[in-house]
DODREN-545127 format. One record per residue (C-alpha): x, y, z; residue in three letters. Coordinates in nm, 3 decimals. Example, Ala and Ser with C-alpha at 12.3 -4.5 7.8 and 13.67 -1.06 7.14 Angstrom:
<rec><xx>1.230</xx><yy>-0.450</yy><zz>0.780</zz><resn>ALA</resn></rec>
<rec><xx>1.367</xx><yy>-0.106</yy><zz>0.714</zz><resn>SER</resn></rec>
//
This chain:
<rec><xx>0.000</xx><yy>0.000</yy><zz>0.000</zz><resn>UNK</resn></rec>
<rec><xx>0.116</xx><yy>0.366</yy><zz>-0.035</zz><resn>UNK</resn></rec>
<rec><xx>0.003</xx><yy>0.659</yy><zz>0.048</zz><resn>UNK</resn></rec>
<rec><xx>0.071</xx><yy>1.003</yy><zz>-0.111</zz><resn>UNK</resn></rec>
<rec><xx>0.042</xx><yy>1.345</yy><zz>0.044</zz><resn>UNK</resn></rec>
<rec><xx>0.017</xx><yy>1.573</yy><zz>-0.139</zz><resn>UNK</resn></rec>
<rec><xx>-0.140</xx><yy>1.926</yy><zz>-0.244</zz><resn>UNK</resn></rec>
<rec><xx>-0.463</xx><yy>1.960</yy><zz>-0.171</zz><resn>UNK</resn></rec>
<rec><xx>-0.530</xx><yy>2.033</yy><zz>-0.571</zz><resn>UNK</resn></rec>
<rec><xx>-0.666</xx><yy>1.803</yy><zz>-0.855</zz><resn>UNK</resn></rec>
<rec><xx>-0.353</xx><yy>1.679</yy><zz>-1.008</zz><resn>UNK</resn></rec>
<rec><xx>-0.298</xx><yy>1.711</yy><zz>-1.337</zz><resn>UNK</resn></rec>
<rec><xx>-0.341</xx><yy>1.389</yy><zz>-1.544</zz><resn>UNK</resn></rec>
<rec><xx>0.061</xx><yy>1.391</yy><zz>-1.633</zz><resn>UNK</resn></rec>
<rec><xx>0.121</xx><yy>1.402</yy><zz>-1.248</zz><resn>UNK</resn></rec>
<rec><xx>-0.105</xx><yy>1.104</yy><zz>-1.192</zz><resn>UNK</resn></rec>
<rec><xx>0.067</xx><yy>0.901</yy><zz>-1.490</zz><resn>UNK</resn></rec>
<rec><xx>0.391</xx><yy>0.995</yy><zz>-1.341</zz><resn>UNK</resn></rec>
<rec><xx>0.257</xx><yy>0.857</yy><zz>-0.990</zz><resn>UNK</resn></rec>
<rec><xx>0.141</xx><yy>0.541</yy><zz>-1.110</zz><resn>UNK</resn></rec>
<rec><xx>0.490</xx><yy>0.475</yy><zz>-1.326</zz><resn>UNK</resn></rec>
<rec><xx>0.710</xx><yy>0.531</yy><zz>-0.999</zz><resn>UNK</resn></rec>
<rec><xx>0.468</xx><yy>0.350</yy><zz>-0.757</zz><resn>UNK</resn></rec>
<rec><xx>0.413</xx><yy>0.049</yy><zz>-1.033</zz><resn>UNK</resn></rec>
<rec><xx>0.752</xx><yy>0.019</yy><zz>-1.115</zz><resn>UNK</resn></rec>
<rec><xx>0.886</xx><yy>-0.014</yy><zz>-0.766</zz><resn>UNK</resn></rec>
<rec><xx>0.666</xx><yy>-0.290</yy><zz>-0.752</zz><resn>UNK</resn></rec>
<rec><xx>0.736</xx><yy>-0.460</yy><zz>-1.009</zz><resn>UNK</resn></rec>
<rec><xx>1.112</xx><yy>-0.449</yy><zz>-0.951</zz><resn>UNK</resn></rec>
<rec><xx>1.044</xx><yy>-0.659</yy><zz>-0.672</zz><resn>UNK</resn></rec>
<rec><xx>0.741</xx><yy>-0.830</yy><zz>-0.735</zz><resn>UNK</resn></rec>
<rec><xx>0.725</xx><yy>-0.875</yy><zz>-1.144</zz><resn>UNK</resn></rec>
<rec><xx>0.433</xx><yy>-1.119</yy><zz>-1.165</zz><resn>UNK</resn></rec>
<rec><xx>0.197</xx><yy>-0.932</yy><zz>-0.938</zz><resn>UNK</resn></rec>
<rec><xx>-0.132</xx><yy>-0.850</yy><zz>-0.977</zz><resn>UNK</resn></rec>
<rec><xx>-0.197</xx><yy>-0.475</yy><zz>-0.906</zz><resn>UNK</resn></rec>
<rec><xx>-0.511</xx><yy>-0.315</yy><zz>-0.784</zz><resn>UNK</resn></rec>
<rec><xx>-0.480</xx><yy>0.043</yy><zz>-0.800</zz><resn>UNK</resn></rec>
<rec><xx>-0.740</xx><yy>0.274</yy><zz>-0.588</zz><resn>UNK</resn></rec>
<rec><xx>-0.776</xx><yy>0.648</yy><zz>-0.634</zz><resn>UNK</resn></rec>
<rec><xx>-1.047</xx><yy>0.872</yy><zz>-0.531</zz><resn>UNK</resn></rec>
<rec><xx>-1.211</xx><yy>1.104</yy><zz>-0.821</zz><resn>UNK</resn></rec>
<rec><xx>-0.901</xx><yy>1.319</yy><zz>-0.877</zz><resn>UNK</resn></rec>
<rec><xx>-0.705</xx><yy>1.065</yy><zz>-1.014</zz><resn>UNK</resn></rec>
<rec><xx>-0.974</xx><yy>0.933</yy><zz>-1.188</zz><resn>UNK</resn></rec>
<rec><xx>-0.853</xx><yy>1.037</yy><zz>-1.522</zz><resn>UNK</resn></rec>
<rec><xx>-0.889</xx><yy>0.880</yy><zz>-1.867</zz><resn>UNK</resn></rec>
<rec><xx>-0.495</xx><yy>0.889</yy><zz>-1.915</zz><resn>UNK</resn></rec>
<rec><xx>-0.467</xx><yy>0.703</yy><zz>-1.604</zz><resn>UNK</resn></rec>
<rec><xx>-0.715</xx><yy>0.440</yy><zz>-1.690</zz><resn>UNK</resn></rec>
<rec><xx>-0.549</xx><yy>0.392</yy><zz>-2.057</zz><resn>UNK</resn></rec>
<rec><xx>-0.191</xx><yy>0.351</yy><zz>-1.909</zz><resn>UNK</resn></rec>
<rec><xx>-0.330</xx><yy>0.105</yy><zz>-1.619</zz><resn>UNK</resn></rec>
<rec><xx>-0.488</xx><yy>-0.078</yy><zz>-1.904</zz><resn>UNK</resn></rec>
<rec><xx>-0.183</xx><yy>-0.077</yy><zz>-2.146</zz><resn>UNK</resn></rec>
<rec><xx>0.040</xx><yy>-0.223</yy><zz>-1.822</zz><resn>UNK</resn></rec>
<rec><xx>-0.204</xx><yy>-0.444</yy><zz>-1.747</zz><resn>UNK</resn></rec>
<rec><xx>-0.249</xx><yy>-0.306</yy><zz>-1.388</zz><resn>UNK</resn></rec>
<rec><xx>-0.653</xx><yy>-0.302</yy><zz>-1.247</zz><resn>UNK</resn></rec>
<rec><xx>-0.810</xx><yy>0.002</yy><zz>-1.106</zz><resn>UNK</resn></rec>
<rec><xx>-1.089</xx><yy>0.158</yy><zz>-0.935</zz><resn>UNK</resn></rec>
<rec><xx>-1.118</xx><yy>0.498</yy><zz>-0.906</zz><resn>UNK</resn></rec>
<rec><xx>-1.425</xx><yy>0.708</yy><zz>-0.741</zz><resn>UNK</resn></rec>
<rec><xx>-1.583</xx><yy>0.978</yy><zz>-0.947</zz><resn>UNK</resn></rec>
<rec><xx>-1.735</xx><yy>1.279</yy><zz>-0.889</zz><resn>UNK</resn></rec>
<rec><xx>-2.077</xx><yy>1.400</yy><zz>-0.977</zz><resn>UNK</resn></rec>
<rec><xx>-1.919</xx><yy>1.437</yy><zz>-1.332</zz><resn>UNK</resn></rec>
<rec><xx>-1.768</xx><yy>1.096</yy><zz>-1.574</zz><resn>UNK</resn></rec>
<rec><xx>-1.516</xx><yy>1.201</yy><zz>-1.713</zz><resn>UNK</resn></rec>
<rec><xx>-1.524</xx><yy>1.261</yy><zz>-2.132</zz><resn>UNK</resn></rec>
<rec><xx>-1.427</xx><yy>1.026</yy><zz>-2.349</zz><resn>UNK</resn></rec>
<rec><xx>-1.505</xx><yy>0.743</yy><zz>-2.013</zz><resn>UNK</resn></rec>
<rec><xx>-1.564</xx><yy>0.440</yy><zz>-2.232</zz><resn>UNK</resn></rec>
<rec><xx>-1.950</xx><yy>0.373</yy><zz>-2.003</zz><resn>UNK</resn></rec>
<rec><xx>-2.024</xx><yy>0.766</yy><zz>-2.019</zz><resn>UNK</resn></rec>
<rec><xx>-2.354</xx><yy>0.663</yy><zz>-2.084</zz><resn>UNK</resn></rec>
<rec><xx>-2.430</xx><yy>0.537</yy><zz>-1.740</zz><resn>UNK</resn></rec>
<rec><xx>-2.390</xx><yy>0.874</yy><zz>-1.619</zz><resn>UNK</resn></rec>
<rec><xx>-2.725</xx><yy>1.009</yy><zz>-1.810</zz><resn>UNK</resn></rec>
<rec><xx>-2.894</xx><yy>0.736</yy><zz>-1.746</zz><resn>UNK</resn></rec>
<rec><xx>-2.872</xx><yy>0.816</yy><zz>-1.335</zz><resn>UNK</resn></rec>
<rec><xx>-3.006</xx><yy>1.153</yy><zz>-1.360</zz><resn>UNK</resn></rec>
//
C-alpha cells in the first residue's frame, strides 16, 4: 500500500501518470508477476490514467465525482442516473 500526500489540488493527469509509473515500477522491480489493484479517489480518476493502467495491465478503481469524465468508455451510465 502507499500513500501520497500531497497538495490539496486536482492533479494534473501527467502528475497522476507519473505517480502510477514510480509507484508500479517499484513494484514490479520486486514483485514482477503481481497483480496490481490500484485505488484512487475522483481526482485521479482520469482517462490517461485508466489507458496507461490498461496498457500495463495493472486493475483500477477509481471514485468519481458528480461528473464521468469525457471520453469514459461507459459515459452513458452517467445520463442514465439523472
Amino acid at each position: 500500500m502507499a500513500v501520497i500526500l500531497r497538495e490539496g489540488k486536482t492533479p494534473a493527469s501527467v502528475e497522476v501518470r507519473t505517480i502510477l509509473k514510480h509507484v508500479i515500477g517499484r513494484i514490479r522491480g520486486h514483485w514482477p508477476k503481481v497483480r496490481i489493484l490500484v485505488r484512487g479517489d475522483s481526482h485521479y480518476g482520469r482517462v490517461e490514467a485508466m489507458e496507461w493502467c490498461e496498457e500495463q495491465g495493472v486493475h483500477y478503481i477509481f471514485g468519481f465525482g458528480s461528473l464521468i469524465p469525457a471520453g469514459f468508455p461507459n459515459s452513458g451510465l452517467g445520463r442514465a442516473t439523472h
